[in-house]
Backbone as CSV, one residue per row, in Angstrom:
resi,resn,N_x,N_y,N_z,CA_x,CA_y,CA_z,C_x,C_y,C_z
1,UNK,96.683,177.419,105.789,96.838,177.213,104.367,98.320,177.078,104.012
2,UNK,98.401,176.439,103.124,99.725,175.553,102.283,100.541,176.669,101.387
3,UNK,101.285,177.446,101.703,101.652,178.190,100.078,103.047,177.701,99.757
4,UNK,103.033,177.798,98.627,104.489,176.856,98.076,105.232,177.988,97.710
5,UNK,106.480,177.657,98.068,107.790,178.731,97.684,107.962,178.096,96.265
6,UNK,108.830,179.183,95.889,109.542,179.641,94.799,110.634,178.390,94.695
7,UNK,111.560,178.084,96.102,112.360,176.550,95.770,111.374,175.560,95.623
8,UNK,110.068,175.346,96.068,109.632,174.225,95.409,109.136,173.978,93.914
9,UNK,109.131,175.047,93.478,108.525,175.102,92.109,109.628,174.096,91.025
10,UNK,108.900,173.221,89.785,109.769,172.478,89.237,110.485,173.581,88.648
11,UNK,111.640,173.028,87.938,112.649,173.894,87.201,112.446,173.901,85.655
12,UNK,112.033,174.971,84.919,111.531,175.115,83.601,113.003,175.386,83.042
13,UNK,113.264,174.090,82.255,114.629,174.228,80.828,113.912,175.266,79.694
14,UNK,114.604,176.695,79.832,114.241,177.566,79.437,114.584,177.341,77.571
15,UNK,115.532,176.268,77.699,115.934,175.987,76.189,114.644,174.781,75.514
16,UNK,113.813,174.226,76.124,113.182,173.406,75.700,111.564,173.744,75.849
17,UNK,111.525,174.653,76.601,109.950,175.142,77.439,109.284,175.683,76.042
18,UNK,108.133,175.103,75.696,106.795,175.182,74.704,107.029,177.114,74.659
19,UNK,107.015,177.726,75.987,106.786,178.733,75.906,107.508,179.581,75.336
20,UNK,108.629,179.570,75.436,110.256,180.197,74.815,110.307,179.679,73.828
21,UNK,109.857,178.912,73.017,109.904,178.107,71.659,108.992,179.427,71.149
22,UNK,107.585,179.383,71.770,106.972,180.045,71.239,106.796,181.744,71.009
23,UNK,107.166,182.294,71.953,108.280,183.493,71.675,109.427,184.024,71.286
24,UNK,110.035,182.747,70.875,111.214,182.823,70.003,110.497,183.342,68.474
25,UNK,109.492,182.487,68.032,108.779,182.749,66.902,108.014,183.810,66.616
26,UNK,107.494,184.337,67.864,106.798,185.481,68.097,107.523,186.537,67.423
27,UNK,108.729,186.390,68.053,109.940,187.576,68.545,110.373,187.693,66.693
28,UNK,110.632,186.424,65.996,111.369,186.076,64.935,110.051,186.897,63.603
29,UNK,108.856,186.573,64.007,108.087,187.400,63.376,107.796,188.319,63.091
30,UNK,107.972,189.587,64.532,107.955,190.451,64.639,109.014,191.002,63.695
31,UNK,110.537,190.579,64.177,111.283,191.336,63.608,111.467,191.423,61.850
32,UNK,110.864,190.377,61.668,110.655,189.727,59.713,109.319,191.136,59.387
33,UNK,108.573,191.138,59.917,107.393,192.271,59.998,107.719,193.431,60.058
34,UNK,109.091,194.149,60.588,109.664,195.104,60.860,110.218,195.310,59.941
35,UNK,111.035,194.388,59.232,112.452,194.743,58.505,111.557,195.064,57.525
36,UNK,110.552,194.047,56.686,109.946,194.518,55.422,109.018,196.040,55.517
37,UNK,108.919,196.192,56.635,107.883,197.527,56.290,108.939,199.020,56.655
38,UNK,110.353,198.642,57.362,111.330,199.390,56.899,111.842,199.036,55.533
39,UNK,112.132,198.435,55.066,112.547,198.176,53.074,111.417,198.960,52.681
40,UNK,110.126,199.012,52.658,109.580,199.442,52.102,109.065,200.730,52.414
41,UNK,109.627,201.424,53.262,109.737,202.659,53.665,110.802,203.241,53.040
42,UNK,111.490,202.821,53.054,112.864,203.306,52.192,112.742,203.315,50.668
43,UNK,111.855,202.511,50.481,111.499,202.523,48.935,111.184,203.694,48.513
44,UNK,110.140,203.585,49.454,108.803,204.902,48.909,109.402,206.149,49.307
45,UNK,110.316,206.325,50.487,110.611,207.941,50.142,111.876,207.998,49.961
46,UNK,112.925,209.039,49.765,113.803,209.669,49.102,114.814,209.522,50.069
47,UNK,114.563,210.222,50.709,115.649,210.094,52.158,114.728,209.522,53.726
48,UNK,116.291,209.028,54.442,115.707,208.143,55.721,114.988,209.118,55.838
49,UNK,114.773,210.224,56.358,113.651,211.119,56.937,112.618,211.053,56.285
50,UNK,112.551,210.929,55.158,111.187,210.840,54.239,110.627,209.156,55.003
51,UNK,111.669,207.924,54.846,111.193,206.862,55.410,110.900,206.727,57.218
52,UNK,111.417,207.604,57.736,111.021,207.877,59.024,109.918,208.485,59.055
53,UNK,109.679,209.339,58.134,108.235,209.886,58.760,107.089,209.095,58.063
54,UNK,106.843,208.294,56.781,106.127,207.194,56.498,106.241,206.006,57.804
55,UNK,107.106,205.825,58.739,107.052,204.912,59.525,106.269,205.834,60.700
56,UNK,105.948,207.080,60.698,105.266,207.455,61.840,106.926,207.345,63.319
57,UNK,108.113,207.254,62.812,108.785,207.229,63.739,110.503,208.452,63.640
58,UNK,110.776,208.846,64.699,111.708,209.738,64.135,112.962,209.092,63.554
59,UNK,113.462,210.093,62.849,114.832,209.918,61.659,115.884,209.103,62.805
60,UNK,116.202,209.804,63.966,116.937,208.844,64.833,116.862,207.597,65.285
61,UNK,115.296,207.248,65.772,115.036,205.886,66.028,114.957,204.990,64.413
62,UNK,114.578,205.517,64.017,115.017,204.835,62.200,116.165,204.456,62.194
63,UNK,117.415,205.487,62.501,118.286,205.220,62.221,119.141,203.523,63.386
64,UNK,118.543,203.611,64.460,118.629,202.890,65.504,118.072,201.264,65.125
65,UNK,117.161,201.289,64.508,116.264,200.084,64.112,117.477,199.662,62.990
66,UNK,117.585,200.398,62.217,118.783,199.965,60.992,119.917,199.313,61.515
67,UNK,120.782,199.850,62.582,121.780,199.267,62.969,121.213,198.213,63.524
68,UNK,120.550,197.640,64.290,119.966,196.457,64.878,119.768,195.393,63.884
69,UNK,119.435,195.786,62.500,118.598,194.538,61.737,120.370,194.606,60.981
70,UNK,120.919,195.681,60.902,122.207,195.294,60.303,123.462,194.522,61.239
71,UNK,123.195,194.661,62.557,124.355,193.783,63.567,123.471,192.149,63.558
72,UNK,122.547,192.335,63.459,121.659,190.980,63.398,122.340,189.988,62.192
73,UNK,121.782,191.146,60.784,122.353,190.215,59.300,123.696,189.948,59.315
74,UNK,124.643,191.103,60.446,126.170,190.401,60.503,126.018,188.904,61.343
75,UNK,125.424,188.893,62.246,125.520,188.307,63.477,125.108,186.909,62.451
76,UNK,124.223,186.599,62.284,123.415,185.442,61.305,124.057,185.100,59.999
77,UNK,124.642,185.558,59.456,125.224,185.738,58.305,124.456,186.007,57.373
78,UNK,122.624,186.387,57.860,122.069,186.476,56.246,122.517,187.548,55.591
79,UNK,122.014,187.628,54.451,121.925,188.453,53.129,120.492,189.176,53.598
80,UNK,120.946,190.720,53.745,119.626,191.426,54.406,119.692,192.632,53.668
81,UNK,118.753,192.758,52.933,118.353,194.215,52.336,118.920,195.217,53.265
82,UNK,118.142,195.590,54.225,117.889,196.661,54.780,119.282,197.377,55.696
83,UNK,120.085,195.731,55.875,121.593,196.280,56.285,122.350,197.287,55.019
84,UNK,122.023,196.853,54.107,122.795,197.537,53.012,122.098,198.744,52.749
85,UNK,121.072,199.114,53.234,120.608,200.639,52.864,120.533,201.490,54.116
86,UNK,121.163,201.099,54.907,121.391,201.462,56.652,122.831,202.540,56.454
87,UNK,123.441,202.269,55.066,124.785,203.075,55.245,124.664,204.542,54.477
88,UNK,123.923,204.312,54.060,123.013,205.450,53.214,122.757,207.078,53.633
89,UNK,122.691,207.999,52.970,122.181,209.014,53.613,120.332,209.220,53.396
């Protein structure tokens, strides 16, 4: 029997591949899904800990998710809620 290596396999342009397109969007969803249900955790309670524990997640990893969506809104240049309530107590 025939088994084909790994050098014969064609070469997938990871910038053009259906698949990476489509986990780019995945990925881009997720994080749009994230940010709003942190904003709106922050709404509803008083302090991050109040919005950490409505997220079912601790005050530290809260605090961890914040810096991420806030180096992101630097990184992108958007205008992002949730960076601006990341400095917060």
């Amino acid at each position: 029997p025939f088994v084909e290596s790994a050098t014969h396999a064609p070469a997938i342009n990871e910038e053009t591949s259906p698949c990476t397109e489509a986990s780019s969007a995945l990925d881009d969803g997720m994080r749009n899904q994230e940010r709003r249900l942190i904003e709106d955790a922050l709404k509803a309670g008083r302090t991050k800990k109040d919005a950490a524990q409505i997220l079912g997640i601790s005050p530290r990893t809260l605090r961890y998710k914040l810096a991420r969506l806030r180096d992101d809104a630097i990184a992108t240049g958007s205008d992002n809620t949730v960076a601006g309530m990341s400095a917060g107590g």
